[in-house]
N, C-alpha and C positions, 0 to 999 in steps of 0.2 A: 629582535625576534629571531626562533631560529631558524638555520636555513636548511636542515636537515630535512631527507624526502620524508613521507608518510607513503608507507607502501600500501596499505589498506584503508577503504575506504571506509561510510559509514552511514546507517539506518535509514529513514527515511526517505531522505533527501541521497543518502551515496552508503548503501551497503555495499559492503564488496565482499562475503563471503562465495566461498568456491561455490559456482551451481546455485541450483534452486533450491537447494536440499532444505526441508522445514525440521522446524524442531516439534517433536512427535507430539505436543497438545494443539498445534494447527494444523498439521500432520491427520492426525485423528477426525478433523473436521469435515475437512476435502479428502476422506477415502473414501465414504458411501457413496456406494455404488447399488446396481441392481444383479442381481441372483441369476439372471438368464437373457438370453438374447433380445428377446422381446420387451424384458422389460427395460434391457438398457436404450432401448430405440423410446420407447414411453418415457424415459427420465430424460434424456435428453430433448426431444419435444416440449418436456416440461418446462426445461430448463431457458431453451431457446425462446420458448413463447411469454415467459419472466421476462426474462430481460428485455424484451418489444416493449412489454406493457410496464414494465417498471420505468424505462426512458422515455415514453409517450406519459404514461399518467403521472406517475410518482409513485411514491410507497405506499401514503395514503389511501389514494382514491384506486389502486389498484385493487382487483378482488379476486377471488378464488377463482370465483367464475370467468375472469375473463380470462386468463391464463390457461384455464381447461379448452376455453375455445378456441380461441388461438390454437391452441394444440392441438385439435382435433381430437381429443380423448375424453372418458365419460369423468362426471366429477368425483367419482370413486378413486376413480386412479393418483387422485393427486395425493391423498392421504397413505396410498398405500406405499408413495419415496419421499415424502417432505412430513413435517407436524404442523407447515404452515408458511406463511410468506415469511417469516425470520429465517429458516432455514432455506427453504428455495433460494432466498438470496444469497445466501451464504457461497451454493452451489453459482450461482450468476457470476458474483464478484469474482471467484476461485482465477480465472485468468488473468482477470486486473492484477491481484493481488501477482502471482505469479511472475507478469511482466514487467511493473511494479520493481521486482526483487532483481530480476534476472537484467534488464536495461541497466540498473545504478549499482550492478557492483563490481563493473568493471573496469580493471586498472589499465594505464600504460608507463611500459617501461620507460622509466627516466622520469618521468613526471615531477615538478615542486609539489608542495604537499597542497597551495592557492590554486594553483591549474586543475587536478586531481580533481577536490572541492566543487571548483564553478563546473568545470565537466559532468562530475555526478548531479551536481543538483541540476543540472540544465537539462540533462537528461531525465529525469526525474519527475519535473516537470512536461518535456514531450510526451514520456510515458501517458502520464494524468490527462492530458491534456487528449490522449486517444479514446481515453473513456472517461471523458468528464461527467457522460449523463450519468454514468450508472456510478462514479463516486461522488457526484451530486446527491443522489437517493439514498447512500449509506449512512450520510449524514442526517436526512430527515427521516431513515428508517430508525438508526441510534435515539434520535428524538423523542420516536415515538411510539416505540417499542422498547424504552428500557429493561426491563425484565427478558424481552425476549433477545431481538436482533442484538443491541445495545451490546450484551454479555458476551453475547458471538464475536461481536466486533471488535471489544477491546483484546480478547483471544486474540486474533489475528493481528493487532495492532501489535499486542505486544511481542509478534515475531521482531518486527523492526524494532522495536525498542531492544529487547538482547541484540540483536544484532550491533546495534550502536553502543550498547554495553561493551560487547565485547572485542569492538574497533580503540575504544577510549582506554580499555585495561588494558590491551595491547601496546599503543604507548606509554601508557604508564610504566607497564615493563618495560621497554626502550629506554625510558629514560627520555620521552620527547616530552612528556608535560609531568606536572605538578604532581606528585602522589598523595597530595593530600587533598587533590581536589575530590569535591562528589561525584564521582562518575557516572551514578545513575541517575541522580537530577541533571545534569550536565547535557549525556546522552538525553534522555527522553527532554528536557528544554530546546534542545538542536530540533529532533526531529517534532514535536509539535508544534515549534515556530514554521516547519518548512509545508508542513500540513497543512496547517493554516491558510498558507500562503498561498498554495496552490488553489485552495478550499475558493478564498476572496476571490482571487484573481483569473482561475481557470475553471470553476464549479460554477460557479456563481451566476459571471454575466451570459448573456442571450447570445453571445457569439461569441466563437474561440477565440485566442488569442494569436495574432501572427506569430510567425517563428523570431521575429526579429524582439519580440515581448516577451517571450520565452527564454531566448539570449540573454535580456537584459534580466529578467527574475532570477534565471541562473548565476550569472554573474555575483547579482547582490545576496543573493541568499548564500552562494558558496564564499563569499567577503567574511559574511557572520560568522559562520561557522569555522573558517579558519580565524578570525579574531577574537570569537568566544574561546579558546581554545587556552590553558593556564600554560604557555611552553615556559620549557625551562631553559632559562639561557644559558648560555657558552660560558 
C-alpha cells in the first residue's frame, strides 16, 4: 500500500477544507436572519428555547407552544422567523453543523495519510459527541418530517458529502488512488458509514461515551477509510 502522505482530509468523519466557508445552497439556509434589533433578540430566544426543548422532549413531542414559552414571547412571533419546527431546527443545528466542519478539517504537517484519518475521525466524533442530543433529534426529525426537515437535512448533509467529493478527486489527481474508482459512491459510502457510526454509538445510548471510546471509534473508523481507499501502487 502506499506510503505517500494525504495532505487533505475528508467529509464526514475528516473534512479538511480551508475554514468553514459553505457552499452557497447551505450557505442560503443559515443566512436568515431578522430585519432589526428586536427582532434578532426574538430569533434568537427562539432559537435557544428549541433547542431546550428539542433535547428534553424530542422532535415529536416537542410543540410550537412550548418553544414560545420557554421564550418568553407571544405565539405570533414564532411564525413571523421560522414556517415551523423543520426550520427552527435548521436554525438550532446551524452550530453543530458548523463545529462539525470546523474540528475535522484540520491537518498536521507531516502527517501519514493512517494518522491524518484516525485524528479526523476521532475528532469527529468528540465534536458529535458535544451535541449528541440535538444530533439524536435530527435523526428522528428526518424521520418524521420527510417532506419537511428531511429535505433540509440532506441539504446540509450534502455539504459534507462534496466535501469528501472533492478530498477523493484531489487524489485522484495526485495520482494516490485509482482513477477509475467511483468517487462519489466511495465518498458519500466513507462518510455515511462514519454517520452511522456515531449515530449507534454516540446518539443513541443514555450516556456519553468516555473519551477513551471515542479513541477507540476513532481509531477504527479512520482504519476504514484509509483501507476503503483504491491506492495505487508504486
Amino acid at each position: 500500500m502506499t506510503t505517500s502522505r494525504i495532505e487533505a482530509g475528508a467529509g464526514d468523519s475528516s473534512s479538511q477544507a480551508s475554514g468553514t466557508r459553505l457552499d452557497s445552497d447551505v450557505a442560503e439556509l443559515f443566512a436568515k436572519g431578522a430585519a432589526t434589533e428586536r427582532g434578532a433578540r426574538t430569533r434568537a430566544a427562539l432559537v435557544a428555547a428549541a433547542s431546550a426543548c428539542f433535547a428534553e422532549f424530542g422532535y415529536n413531542s416537542t410543540r410550537i407552544a412550548d418553544i414560545v414559552q420557554n421564550a418568553g414571547v407571544a405565539h405570533g412571533s414564532f411564525y413571523r422567523h421560522f414556517a415551523g419546527k423543520g426550520e427552527i431546527l435548521v436554525a438550532v443545528i446551524e452550530p453543530c453543523v458548523r463545529d462539525l466542519l470546523e474540528t475535522s478539517r484540520r491537518t498536521e504537517p507531516g502527517e501519514d495519510e493512517r494518522s491524518a484519518l484516525i485524528r479526523a475521525t476521532t475528532a469527529y466524533f468528540t465534536t458529535y459527541a458535544r451535541h449528541r442530543h440535538l444530533m439524536r433529534v435530527t435523526r428522528e426529525a428526518s424521520a418524521a418530517d420527510p417532506e419537511g426537515f428531511a429535505e433540509l437535512w440532506l441539504r446540509i448533509r450534502g455539504e459534507f458529502t462534496r466535501r469528501n467529493v472533492r478530498w477523493v478527486n484531489s487524489l485522484v489527481r495526485r495520482g494516490v488512488i485509482d482513477p477509475d474508482c467511483d468517487v462519489e459512491m466511495l465518498a458519500e459510502s466513507l462518510g455515511a458509514m462514519t454517520d452511522q457510526l456515531a449515530y449507534v454509538k454516540i446518539g443513541v445510548p443514555r450516556e456519553a461515551p468516555r473519551a477513551e471510546q471515542l479513541t477507540r471509534m476513532g481509531r477504527a473508523a479512520g482504519d476504514i477509510w484509509y483501507r476503503a481507499l483504491p491506492f495505487v501502487e508504486p
